[in-house]
C-alpha positions in Angstrom: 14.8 -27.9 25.2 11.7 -28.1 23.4 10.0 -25.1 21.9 6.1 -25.7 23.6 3.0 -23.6 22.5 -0.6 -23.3 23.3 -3.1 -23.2 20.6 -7.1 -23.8 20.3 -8.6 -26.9 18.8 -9.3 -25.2 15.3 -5.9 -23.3 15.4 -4.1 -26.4 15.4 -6.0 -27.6 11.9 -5.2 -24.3 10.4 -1.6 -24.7 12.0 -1.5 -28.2 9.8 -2.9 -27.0 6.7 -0.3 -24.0 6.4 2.6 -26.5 7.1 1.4 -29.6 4.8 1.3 -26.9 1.9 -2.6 -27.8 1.4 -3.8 -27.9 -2.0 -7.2 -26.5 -3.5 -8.8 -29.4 -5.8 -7.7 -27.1 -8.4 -4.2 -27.8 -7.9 -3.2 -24.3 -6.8 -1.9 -23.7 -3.2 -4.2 -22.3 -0.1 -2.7 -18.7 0.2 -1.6 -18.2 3.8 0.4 -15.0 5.5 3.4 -15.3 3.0 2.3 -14.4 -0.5 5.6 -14.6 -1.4 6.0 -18.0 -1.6 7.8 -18.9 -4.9 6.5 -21.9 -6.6 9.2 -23.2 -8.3 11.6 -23.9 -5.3 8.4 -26.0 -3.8 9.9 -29.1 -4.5 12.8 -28.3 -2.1 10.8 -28.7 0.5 10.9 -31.5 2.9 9.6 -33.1 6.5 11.9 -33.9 8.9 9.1 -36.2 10.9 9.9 -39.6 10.3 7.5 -41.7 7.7 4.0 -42.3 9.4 1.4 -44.8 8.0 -1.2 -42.5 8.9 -2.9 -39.6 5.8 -1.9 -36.4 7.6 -0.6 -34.4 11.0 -4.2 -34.1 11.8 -4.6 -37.9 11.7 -1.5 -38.4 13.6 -2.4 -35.5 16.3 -6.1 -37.1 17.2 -4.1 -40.6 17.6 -2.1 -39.3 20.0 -4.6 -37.5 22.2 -7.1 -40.6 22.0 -7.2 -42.0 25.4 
């Protein structure tokens, strides 16, 4: 069974940004809840969504609610 939850318009670009890992332009990571994140297992890290053509989750979530 799938895991459903409810969440606001701008929670669900927050949501994205905290799971893509976004990146300031100065290379360094947004720091979310977890300040314990350690860098150097980062590249560890991978998506089990399967490869999309389009730039992000955001991009992919506004496709699929376009009517």
């Amino acid at each position: 069974m799938a895991h459903m939850e409810k969440y606001t318009r701008s929670a669900v670009g927050q949501l994205c940004q905290h799971y893509e890992r976004k990146k300031l332009p100065d290379g360094t990571y947004v720091k979310f809840g977890n300040e314990d994140i350690d860098n150097s297992k980062t590249h560890l890290n991978y998506n089990l969504a399967p490869e999309r053509t389009l730039k992000g989750q955001i991009d992919f979530i506004n496709q699929r609610f376009k009517c």
